[in-house]
N, C-alpha and C positions, 0 to 999 in steps of 0.2 A: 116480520121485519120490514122497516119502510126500505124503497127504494131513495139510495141518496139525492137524485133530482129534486122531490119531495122536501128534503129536510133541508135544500139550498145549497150553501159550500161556493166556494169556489175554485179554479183551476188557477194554475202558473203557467204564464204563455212567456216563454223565450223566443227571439228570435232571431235570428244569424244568417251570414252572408248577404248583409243586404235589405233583406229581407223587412226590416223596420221601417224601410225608406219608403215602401208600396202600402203601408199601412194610413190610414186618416192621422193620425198624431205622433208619427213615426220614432215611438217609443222601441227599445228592445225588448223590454220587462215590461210585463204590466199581470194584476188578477183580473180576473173575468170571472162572471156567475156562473155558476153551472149552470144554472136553468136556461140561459143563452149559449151554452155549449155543451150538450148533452153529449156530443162528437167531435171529432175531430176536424171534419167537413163544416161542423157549423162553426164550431172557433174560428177557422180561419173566415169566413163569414161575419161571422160578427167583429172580428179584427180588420175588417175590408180588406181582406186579403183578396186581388183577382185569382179567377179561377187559374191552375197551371201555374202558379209560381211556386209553388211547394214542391219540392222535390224527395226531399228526407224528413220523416215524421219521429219523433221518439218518444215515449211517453213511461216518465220513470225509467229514461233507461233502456228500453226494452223499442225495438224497432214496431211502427202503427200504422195505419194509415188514414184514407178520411173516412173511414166505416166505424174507426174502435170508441167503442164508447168510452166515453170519461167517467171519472168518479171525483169526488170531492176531496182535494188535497194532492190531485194529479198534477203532475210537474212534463209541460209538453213541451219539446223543443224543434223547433222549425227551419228550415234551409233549404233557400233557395237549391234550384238545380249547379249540380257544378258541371262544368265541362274540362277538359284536359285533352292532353294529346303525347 
């Protein structure tokens, strides 16, 4: 079985609280390839996201962070840190 990196795909980058605004083309939504986002880490990378403004990772759903790998058809959602008092 190929590894999906290999057969391409791409990823769903949402982004919230903000978060679009620190981007190069300060979309909320946009696809990215996999093979430029094999992680989480690198998505936000290739999203010019600076390092530290990612607070909350999710991907399908399910809480990530910037070590989880991606898969092709992954839906990752992004946000800023929040603070509160």
């Amino acid at each position: 079985m190929k590894d999906d990196r290999q057969q391409g795909g791409t990823v769903e980058a949402r982004l919230f609280a903000g978060l679009e605004m620190k981007t190069r083309d300060g979309r909320a939504e946009r696809r990215v390839p996999l093979a430029e986002a094999p992680t989480v880490a690198a998505l936000c990378e290739s999203l010019g996201l600076p390092s530290g403004t990612v607070g909350l990772v999710l991907v399908n759903g399910v809480h990530g962070d910037a070590s989880t790998v991606l898969r092709d058809g992954d839906e990752v959602s992004l946000f800023a840190p929040v603070g509160g008092g």
